[in-house]
N, CA, C and O atoms as a GROMACS GRO file, in nm:
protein
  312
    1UNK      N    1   0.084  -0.117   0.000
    1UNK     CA    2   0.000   0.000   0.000
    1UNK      C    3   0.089   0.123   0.000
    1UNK      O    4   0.198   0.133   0.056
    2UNK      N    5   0.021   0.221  -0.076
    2UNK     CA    6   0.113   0.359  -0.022
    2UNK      C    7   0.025   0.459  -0.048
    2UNK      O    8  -0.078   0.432  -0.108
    3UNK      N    9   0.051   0.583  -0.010
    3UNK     CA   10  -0.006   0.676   0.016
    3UNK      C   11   0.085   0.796  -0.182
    3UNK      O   12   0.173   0.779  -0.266
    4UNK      N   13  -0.028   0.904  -0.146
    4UNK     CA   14   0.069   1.025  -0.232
    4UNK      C   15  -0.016   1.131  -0.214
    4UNK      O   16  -0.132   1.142  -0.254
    5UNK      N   17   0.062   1.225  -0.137
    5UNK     CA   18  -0.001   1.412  -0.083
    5UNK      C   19   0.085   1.505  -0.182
    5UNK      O   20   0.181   1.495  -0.259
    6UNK      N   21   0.009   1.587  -0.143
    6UNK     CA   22   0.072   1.710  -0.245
    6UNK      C   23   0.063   1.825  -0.158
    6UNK      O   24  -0.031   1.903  -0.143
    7UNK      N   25   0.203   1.821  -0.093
    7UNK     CA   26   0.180   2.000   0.021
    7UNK      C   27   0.239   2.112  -0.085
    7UNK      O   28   0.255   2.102  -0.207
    8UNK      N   29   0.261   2.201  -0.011
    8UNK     CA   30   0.276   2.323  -0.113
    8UNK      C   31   0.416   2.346  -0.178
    8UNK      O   32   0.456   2.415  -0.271
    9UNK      N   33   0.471   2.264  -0.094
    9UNK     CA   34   0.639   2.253  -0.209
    9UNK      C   35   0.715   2.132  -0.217
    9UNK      O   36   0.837   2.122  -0.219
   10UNK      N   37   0.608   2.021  -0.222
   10UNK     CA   38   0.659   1.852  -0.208
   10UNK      C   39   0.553   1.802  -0.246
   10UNK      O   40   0.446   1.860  -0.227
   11UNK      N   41   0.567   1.648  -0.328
   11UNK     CA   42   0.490   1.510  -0.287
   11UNK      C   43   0.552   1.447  -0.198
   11UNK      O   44   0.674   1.432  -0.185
   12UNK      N   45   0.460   1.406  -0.128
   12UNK     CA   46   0.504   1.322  -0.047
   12UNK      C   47   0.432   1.165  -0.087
   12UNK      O   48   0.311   1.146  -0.091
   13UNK      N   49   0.552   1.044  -0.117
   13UNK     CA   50   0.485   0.925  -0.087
   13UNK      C   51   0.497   0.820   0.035
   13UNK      O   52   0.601   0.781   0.089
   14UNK      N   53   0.417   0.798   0.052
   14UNK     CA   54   0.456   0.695   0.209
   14UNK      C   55   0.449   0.554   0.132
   14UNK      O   56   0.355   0.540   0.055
   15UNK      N   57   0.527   0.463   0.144
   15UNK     CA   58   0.538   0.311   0.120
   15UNK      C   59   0.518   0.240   0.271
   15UNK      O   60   0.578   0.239   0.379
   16UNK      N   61   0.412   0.187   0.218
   16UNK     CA   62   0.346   0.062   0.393
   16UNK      C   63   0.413  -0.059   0.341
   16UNK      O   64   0.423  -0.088   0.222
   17UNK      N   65   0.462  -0.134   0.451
   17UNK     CA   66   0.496  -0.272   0.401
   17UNK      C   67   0.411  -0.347   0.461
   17UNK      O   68   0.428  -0.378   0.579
   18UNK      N   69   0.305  -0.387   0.391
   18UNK     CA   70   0.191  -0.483   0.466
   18UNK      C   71   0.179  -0.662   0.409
   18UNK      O   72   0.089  -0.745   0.424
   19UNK      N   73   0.297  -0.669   0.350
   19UNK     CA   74   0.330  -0.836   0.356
   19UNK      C   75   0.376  -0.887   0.488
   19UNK      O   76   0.398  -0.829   0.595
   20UNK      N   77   0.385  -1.011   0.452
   20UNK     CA   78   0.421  -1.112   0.565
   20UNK      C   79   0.534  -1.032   0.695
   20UNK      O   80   0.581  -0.918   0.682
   21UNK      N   81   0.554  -1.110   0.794
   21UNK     CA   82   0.652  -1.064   0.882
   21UNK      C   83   0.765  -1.131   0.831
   21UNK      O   84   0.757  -1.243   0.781
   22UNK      N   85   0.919  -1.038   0.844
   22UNK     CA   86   0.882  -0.978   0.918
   22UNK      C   87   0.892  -0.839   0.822
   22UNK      O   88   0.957  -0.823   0.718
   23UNK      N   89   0.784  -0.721   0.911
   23UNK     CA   90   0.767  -0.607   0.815
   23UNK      C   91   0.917  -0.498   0.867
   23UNK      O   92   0.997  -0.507   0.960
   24UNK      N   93   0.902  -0.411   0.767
   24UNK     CA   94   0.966  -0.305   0.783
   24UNK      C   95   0.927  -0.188   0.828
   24UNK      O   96   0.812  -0.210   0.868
   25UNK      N   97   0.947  -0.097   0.844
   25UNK     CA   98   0.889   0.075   0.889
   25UNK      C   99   0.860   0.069   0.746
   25UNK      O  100   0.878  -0.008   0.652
   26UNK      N  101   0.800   0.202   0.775
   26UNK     CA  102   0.737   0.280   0.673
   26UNK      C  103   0.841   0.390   0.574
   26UNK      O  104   0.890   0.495   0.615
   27UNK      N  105   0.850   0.359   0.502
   27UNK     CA  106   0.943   0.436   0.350
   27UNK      C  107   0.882   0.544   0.308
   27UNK      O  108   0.795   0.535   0.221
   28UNK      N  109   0.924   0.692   0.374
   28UNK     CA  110   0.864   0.862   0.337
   28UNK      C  111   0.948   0.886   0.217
   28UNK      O  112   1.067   0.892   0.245
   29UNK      N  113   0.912   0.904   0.066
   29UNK     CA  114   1.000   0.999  -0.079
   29UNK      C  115   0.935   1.102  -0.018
   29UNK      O  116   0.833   1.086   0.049
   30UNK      N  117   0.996   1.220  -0.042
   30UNK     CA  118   0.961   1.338  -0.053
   30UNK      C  119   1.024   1.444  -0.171
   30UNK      O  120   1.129   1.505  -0.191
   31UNK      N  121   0.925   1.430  -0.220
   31UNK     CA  122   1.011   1.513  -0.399
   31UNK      C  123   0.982   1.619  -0.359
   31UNK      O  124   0.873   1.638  -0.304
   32UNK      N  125   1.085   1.731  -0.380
   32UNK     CA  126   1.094   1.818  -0.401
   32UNK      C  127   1.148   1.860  -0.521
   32UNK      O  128   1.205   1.776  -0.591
   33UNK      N  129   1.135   2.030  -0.576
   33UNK     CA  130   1.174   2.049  -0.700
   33UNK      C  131   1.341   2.030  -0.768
   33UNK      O  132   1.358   2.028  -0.890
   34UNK      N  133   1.455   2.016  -0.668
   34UNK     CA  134   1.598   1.970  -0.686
   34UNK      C  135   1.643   1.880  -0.630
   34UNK      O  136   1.764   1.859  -0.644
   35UNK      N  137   1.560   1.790  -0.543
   35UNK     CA  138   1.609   1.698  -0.479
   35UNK      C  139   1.494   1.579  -0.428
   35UNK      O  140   1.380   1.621  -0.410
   36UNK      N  141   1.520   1.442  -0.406
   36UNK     CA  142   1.420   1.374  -0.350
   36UNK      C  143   1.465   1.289  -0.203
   36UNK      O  144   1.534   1.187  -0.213
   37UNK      N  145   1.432   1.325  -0.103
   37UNK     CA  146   1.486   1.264   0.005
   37UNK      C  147   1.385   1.113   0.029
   37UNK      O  148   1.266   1.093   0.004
   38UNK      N  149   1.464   1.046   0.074
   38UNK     CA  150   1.389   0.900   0.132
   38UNK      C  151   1.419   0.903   0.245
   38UNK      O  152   1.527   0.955   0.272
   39UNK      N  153   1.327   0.841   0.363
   39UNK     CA  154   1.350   0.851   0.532
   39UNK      C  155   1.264   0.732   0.585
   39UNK      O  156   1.150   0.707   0.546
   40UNK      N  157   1.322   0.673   0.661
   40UNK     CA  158   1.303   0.515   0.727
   40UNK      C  159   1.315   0.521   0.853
   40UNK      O  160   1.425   0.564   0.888
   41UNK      N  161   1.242   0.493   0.938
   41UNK     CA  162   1.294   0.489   1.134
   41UNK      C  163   1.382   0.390   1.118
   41UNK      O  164   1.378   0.303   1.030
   42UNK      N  165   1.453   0.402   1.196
   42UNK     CA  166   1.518   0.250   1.229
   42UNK      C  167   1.507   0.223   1.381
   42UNK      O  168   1.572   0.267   1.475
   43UNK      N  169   1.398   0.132   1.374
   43UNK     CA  170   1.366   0.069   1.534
   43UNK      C  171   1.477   0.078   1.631
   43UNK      O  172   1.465   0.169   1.713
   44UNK      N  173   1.603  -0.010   1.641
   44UNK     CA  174   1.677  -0.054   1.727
   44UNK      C  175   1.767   0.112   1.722
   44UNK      O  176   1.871   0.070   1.774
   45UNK      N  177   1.788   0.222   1.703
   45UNK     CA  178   1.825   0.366   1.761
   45UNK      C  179   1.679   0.452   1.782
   45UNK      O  180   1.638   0.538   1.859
   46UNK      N  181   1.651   0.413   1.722
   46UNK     CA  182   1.482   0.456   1.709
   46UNK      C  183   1.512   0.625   1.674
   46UNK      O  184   1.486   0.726   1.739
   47UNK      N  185   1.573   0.608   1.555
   47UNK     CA  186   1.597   0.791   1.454
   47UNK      C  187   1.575   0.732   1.302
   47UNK      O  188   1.582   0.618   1.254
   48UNK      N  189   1.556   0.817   1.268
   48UNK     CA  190   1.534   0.849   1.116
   48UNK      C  191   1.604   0.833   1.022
   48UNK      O  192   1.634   0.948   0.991
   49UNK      N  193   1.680   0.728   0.911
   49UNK     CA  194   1.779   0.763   0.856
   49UNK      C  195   1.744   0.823   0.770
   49UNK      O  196   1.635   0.780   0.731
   50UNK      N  197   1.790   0.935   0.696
   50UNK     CA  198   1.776   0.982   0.614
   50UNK      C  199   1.880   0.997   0.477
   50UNK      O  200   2.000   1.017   0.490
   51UNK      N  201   1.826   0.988   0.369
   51UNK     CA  202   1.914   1.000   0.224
   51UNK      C  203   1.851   1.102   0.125
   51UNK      O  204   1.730   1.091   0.105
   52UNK      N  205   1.914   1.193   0.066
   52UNK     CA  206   1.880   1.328  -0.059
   52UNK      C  207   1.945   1.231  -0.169
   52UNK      O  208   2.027   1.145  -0.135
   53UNK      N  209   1.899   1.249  -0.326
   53UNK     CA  210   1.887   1.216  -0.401
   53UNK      C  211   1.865   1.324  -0.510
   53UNK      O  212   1.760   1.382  -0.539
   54UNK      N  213   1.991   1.338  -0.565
   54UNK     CA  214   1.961   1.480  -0.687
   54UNK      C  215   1.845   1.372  -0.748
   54UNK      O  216   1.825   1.254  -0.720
   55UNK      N  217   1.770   1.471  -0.854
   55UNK     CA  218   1.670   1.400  -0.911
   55UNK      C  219   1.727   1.310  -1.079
   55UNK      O  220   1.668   1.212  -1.124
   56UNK      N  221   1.830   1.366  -1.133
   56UNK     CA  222   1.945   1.271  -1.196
   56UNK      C  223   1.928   1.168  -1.138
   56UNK      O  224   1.873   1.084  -1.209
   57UNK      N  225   1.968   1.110  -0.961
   57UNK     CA  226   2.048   1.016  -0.955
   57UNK      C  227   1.873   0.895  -0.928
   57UNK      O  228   1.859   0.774  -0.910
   58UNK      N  229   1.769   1.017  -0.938
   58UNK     CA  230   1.622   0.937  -0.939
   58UNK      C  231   1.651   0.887  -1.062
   58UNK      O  232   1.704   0.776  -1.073
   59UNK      N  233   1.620   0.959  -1.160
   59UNK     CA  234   1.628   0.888  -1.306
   59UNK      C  235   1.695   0.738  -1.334
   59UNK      O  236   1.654   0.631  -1.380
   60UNK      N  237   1.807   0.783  -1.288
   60UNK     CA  238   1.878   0.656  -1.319
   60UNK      C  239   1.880   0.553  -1.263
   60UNK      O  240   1.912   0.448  -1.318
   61UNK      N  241   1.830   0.565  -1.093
   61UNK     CA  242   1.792   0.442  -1.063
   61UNK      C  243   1.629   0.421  -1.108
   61UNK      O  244   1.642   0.299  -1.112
   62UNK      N  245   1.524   0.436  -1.136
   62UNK     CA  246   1.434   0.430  -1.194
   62UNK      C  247   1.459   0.330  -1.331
   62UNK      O  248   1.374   0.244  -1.351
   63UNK      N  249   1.544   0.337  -1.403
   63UNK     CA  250   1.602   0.304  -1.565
   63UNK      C  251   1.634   0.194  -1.475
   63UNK      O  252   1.554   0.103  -1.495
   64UNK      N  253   1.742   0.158  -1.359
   64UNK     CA  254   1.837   0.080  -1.346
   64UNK      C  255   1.772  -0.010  -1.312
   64UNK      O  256   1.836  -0.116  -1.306
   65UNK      N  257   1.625  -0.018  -1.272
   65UNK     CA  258   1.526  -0.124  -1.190
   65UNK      C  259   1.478  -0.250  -1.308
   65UNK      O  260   1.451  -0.370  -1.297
   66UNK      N  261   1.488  -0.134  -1.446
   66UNK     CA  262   1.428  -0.236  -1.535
   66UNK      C  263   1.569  -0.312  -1.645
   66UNK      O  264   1.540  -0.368  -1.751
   67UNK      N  265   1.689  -0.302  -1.605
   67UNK     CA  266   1.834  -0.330  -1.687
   67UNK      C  267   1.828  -0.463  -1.620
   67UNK      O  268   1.772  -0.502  -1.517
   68UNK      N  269   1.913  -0.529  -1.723
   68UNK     CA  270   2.038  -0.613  -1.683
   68UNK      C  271   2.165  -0.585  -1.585
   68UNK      O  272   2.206  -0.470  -1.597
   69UNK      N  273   2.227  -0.657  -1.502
   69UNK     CA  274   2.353  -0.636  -1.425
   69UNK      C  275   2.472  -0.573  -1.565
   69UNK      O  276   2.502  -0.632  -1.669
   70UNK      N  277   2.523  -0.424  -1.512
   70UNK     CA  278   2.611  -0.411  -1.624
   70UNK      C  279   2.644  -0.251  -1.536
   70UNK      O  280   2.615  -0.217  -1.421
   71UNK      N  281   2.698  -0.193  -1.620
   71UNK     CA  282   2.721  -0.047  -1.624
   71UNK      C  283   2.670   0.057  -1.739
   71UNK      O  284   2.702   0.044  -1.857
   72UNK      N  285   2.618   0.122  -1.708
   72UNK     CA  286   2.524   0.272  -1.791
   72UNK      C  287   2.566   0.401  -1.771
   72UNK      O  288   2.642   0.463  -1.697
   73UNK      N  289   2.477   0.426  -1.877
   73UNK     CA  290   2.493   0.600  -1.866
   73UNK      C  291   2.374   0.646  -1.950
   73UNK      O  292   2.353   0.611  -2.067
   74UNK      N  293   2.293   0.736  -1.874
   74UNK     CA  294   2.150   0.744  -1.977
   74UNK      C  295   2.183   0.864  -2.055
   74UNK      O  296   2.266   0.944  -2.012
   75UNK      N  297   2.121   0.882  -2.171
   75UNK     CA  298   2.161   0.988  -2.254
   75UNK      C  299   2.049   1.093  -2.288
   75UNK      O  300   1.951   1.060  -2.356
   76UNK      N  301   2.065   1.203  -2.245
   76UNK     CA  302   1.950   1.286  -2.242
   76UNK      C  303   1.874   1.287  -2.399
   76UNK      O  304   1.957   1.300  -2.489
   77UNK      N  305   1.749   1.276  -2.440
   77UNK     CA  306   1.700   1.329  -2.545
   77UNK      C  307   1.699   1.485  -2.636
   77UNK      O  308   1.686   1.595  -2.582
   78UNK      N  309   1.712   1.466  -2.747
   78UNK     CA  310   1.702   1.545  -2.797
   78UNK      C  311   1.539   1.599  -2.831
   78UNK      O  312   1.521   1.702  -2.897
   0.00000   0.00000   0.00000
């Protein structure tokens, strides 16, 4: 399941993990217009990790989900 809001200078998506145990926390994207952060609790410190993501390095893992094991480089369109 997941969620998708729209505040006034972000989407926000929430990812639920509602399969089997054992589950995970809950997975916050938050796009913003130069950057996309991802944020996870982590139970056992019980804080937030957090990761920024130029939106480039979205693209390319997005592309990289549907490749073969190899090395790339995406090439902007003309």
């Amino acid at each position: 399941m997941f969620t998708i809001e729209h505040d006034f200078d972000a989407t926000v998506v929430t990812l639920v993990d509602e399969g089997p145990a054992p589950l995970q926390e809950d997975v916050i994207l938050t796009a913003f217009e130069d950057c996309i952060t991802v944020e996870q609790l982590d139970p056992r410190s019980d804080k937030v990790a957090k990761i920024t993501l130029s939106v480039a390095q979205v693209r390319e893992l997005a592309a990289a989900l549907d490749l073969p094991e190899g090395v790339y480089r995406l090439r902007d369109q003309p």
